[in-house]
N, C-alpha and C positions, 0 to 999 in steps of 0.2 A: 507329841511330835508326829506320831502315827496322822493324823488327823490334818496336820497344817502339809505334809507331804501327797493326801487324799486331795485335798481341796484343788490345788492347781492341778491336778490331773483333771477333774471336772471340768474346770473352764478350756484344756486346750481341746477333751473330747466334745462339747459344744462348737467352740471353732471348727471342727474339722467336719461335725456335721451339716454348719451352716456353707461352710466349700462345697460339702459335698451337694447342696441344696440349691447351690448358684451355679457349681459344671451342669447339675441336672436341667437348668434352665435353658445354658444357653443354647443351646441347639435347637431349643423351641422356638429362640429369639429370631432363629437365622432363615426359617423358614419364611415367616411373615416378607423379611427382607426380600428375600430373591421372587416372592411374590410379587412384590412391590414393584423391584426394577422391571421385570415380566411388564408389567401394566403400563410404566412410564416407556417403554420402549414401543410397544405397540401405542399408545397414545401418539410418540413423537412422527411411527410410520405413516400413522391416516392422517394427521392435522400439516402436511408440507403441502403447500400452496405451489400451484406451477410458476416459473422463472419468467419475470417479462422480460418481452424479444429485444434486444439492444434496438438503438438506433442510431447511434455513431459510435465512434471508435475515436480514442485521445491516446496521444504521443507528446511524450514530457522532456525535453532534452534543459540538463539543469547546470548552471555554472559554465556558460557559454561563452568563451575570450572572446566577444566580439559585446562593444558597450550597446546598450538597449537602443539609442538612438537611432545608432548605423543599421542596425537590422530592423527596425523600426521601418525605416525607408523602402527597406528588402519586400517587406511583409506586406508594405501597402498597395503592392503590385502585382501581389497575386493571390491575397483573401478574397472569395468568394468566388473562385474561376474552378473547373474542371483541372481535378487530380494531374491528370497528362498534359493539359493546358499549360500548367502553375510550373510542373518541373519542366517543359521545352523553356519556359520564359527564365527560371532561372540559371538555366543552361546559358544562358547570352547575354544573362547582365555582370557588370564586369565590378564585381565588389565585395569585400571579403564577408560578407553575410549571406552571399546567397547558397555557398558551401550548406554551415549548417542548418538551413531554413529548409534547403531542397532534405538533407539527411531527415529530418523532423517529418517531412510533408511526405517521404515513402515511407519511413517509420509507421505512424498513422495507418496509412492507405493498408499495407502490410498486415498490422491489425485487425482493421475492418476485413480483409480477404478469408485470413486465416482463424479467425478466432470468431468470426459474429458471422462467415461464410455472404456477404454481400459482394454483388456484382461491381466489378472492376472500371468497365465504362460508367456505369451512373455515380461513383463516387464525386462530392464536390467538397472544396475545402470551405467549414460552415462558421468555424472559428480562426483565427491564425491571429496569436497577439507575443508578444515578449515584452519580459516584468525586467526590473532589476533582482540581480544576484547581487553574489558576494562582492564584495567591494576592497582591493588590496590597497592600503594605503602606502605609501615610499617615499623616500625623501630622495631629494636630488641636492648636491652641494651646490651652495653659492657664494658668492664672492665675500671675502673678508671673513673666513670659517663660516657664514650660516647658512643656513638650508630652508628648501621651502619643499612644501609639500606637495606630493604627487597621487591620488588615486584611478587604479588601474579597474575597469569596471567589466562586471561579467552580466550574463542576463540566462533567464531562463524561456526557454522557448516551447509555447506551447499553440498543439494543433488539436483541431475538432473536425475530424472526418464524418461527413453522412452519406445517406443514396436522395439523387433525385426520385 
């Protein structure tokens, strides 16, 4: 009995030396590590490539209550004119698109001033297009209980400012 009470004591003092043999390790392990990130860090400092310079500036205005068409019309009047030009002209057309087309067309400009520092006079609008959005479908009643259907159509409106 003496003997089968020796025995597992054996195996758990091996256990406790092979613990003792793996805490001894790791701290070795940890070294190599912080060596490592060391190295990937100054790697990622020298290999940054410098930023190319903008050349225009884009303003997104999205889900616009005016259908694609009507502003369509809007847009065709003053894509490819001078920034100050494009908002006097929507200043005096008399149509519910030229609200958010002028918002859009400073939005933009705005952009290019503040964020990419280009001159204000040379600005020209280089793109000016509107997509369809969301599209709300509705019914309307008609005669004898039926209904016919109605959708209510939105657009999104987008501008591409540059410098001459």
């Amino acid at each position: 009995m003496a003997e089968a009470k020796k025995a597992p004591a054996k195996k758990t003092s091996k256990k406790v030396e092979e613990v003792a043999e793996v805490k001894e390790e790791a701290p070795k392990a940890e070294a190599p590590k912080k060596a490592k990130k060391a190295a990937k860090k100054e790697e990622k400092k020298v290999e940054k490539p410098a930023k190319p310079t903008p050349t225009q500036a884009v303003a997104i205005a999205r889900n616009v209550r005016v259908t694609p068409r009507k502003a369509r019309l809007v847009i065709d009047q003053v894509r490819g004119k001078d920034v100050k030009v494009a908002l006097g002209l929507l200043k005096n057309i008399n149509r519910a698109a030229s609200e958010p087309v002028s918002k859009v067309i400073r939005s933009a400009s705005a952009n290019a001033i503040n964020n990419f520092g280009f001159d204000e006079d040379k600005l020209y609008i280089a793109e000016l297009y509107a997509n369809d959005g969301l599209k709300m479908r509705r019914y309307l009643p008609r005669a004898k209980g039926s209904a016919s259907g109605l959708v209510k159509r939105n657009c999104h409106i987008t501008c591409v400012v540059k410098m001459r």
